[in-house]
C-alpha positions as CSV (number, residue, x, y, z in Angstrom):
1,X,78.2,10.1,30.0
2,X,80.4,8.6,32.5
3,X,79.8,8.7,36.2
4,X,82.5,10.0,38.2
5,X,80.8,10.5,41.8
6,X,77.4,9.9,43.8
7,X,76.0,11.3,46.9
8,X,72.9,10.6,48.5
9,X,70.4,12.0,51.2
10,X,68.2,10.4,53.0
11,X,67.6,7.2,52.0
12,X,67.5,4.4,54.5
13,X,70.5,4.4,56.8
14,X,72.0,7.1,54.1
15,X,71.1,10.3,55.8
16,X,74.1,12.3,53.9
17,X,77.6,11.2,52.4
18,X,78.9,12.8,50.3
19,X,81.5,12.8,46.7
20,X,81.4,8.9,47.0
21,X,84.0,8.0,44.0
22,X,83.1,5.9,41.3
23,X,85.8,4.6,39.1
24,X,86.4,1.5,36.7
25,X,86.9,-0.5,39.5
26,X,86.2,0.5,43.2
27,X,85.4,-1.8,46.3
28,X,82.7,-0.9,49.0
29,X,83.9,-2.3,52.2
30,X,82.6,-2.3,55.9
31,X,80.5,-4.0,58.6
32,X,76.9,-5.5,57.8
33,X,74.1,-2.8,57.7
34,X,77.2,-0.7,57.1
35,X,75.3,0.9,54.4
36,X,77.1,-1.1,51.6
37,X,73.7,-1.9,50.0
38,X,71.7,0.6,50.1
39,X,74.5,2.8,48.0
40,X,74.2,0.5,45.2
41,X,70.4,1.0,45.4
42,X,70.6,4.4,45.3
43,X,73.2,4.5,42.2
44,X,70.1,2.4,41.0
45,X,68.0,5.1,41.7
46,X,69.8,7.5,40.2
47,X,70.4,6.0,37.1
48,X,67.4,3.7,36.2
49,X,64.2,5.2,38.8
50,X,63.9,2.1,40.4
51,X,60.6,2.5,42.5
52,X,60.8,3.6,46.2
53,X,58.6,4.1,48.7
54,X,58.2,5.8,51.9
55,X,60.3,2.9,53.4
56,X,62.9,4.3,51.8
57,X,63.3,7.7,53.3
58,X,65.6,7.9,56.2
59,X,64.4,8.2,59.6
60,X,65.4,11.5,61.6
61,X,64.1,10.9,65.2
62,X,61.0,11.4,67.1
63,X,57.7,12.4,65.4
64,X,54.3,12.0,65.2
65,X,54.2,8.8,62.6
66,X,53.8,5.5,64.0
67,X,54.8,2.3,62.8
68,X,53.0,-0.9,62.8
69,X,54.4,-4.3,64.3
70,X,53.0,-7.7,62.7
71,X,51.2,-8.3,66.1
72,X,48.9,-4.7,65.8
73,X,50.9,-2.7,68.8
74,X,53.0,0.3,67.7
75,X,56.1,1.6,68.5
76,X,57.3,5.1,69.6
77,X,56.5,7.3,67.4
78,X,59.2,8.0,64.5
79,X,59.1,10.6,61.6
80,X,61.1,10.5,58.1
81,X,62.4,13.0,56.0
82,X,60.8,14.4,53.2
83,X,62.6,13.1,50.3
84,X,65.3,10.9,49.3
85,X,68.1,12.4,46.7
86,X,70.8,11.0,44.9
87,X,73.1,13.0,43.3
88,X,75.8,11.9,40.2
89,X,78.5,13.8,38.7
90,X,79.2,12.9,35.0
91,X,81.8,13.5,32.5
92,X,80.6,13.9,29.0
93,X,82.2,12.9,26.3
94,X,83.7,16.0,23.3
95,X,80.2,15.1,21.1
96,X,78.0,15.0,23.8
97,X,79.0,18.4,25.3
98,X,78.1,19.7,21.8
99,X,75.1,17.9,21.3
100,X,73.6,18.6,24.8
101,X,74.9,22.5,25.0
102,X,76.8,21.2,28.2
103,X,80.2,21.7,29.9
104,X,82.3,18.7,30.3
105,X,81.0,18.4,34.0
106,X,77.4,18.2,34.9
107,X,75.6,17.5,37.9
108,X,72.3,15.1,37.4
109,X,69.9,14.4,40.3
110,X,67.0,12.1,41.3
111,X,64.6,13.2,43.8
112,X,61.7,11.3,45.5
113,X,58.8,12.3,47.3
114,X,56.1,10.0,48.5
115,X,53.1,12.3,47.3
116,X,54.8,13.5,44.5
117,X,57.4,10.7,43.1
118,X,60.3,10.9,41.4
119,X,61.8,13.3,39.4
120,X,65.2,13.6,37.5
121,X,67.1,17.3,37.0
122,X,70.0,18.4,35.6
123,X,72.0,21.0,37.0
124,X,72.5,23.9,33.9
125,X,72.7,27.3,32.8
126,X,68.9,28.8,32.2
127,X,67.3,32.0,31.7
128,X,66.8,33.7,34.9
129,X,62.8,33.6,34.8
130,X,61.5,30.3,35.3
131,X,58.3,30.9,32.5
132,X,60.9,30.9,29.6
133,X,63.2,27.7,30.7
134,X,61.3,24.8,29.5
135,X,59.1,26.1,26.8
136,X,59.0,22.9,24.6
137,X,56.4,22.1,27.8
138,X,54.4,24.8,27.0
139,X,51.4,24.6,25.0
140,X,50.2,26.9,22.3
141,X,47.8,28.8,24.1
142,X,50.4,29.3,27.0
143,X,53.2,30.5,24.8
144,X,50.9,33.0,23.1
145,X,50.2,34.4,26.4
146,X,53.5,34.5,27.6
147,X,54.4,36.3,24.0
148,X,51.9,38.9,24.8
149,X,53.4,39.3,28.5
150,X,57.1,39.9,27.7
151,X,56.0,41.6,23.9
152,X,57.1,39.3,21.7
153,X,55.7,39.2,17.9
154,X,55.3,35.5,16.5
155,X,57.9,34.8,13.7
156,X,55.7,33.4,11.4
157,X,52.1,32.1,11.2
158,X,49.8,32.7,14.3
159,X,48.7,29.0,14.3
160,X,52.3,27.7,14.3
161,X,53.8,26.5,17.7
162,X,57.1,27.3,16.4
163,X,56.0,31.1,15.5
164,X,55.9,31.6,19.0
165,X,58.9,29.3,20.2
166,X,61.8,30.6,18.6
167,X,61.3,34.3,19.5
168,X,60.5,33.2,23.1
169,X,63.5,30.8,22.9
170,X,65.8,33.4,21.4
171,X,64.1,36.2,24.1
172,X,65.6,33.6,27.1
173,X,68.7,33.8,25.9
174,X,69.2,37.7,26.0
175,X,68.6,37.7,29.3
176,X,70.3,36.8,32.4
177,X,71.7,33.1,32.8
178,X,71.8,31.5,36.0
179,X,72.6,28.1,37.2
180,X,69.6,25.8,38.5
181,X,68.3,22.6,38.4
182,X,65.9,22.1,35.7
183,X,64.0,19.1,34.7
184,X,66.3,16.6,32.6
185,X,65.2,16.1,28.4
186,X,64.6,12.7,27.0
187,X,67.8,12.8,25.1
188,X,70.0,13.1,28.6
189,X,67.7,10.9,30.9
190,X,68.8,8.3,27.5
191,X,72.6,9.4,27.1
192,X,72.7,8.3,31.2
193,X,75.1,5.3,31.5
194,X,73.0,1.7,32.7
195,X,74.1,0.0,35.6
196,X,74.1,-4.1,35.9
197,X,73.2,-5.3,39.5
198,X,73.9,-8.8,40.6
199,X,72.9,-9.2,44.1
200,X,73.7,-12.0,46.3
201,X,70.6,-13.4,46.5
202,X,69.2,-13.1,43.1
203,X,67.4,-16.0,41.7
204,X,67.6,-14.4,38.2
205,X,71.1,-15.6,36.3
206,X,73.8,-13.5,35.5
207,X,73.4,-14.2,31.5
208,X,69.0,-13.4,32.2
209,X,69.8,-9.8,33.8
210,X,72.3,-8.6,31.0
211,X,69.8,-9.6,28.5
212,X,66.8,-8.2,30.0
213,X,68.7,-4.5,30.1
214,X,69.9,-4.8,26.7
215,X,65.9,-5.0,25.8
216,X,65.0,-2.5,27.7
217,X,67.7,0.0,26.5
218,X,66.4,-1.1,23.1
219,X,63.0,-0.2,23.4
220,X,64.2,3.4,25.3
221,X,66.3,3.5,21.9
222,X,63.4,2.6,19.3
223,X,60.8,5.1,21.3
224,X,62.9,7.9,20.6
225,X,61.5,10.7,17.9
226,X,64.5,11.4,16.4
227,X,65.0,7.4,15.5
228,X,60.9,7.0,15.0
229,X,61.5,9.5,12.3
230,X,64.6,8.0,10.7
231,X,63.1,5.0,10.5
232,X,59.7,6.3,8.8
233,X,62.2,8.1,6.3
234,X,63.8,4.6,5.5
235,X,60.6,2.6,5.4
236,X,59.0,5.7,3.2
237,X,62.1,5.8,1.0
């Protein structure tokens, strides 16, 4: 996946740009607390969930919140917006848009809330009902009851998860398709390109950063059950 673009509401001084380009090379110019910052945090965001906190959310004016100064007086009264989102366009490659089921351009999204967290979505086509998109989700019992609502017969054993899948799975797929943003899989979250960030004041070295996101990517890589089970299949053969 490559990223073409990022926008971002609400966070910090970010309340809402817009299709901000991201090519092989680009330069982010302007004044200080221009902003310049706080977009690389959010392409952060987007692509690795670095934490925030309510800190983070942009401020819209007067509320009923009040902020504390060091020396216990408060200030006038300020409220933030609900959530911070950051928003990338990607380009997938010929394999992946076969792998993933996707079109060449696809929308991906983080969202944070402060009494929820944060959340990453992809932008697809899914069934029109919300009960049948994310079935894998779903456990046994809940399948066999949404079987039973939308008269589906299981395709095979009663006590087999997959019995009850497919026929739900292949029941979404009659009907209508819509476009909405649906929770992204484990495979996408791990096809998302990683981004290296050198600030300014960093007392980490260059070399120290670049190794410590090549682990990290490992470990994502080694967790997965697709290589977990190529790997039993070596070590069993």
């Amino acid at each position: 996946m490559q990223i073409c673009s990022v926008s971002v509401e609400g966070f910090r001084c970010l309340a809402n740009i817009a299709d901000v380009p991201v090519l092989p090379q680009t330069v982010l110019t302007g004044q200080n607390e221009g902003g310049k910052s706080a977009l690389l945090d959010a392409l952060n965001f987007l692509l690795h969930g670095t934490a925030l906190s309510e800190r983070d959310l942009t401020y819209v004016g007067d509320g009923g919140r009040q902020e504390p100064v060091p020396d216990g007086d408060t200030v006038a009264p300020h409220a933030r917006v609900p959530q911070t989102t950051v928003t990338g366009e990607f380009t997938l490659s010929a394999d992946e848009q076969q792998h993933f089921a996707l079109p060449e351009q696809v929308q991906v999204r983080r969202r944070f809330r402060p009494e929820a967290g944060a959340f990453l979505e992809i932008r697809r086509r899914v069934c029109q009902n919300p009960e049948l998109r994310d079935l894998e989700s779903v456990k046994l019992a809940g399948l066999k009851e949404l079987a039973a609502a939308h008269g589906v017969e299981p395709a095979g054993q009663a006590n087999a998860r997959s019995s009850w899948e497919q026929p739900l799975r292949e029941l979404a797929q009659q009907m209508e398709q819509v476009d909405a943003w649906v929770a992204a899989d484990f495979e996408v979250t791990a096809a998302m390109p990683s981004m290296v960030y050198f600030k300014g004041d960093s007392v980490q070295a260059p070399e120290a950063v670049v190794q410590s996101l090549l682990n990290s990517r490992l470990r994502e890589y080694t967790r997965a059950d697709e290589v977990v089970k190529r790997v039993a299949d070596l070590e069993a053969g």
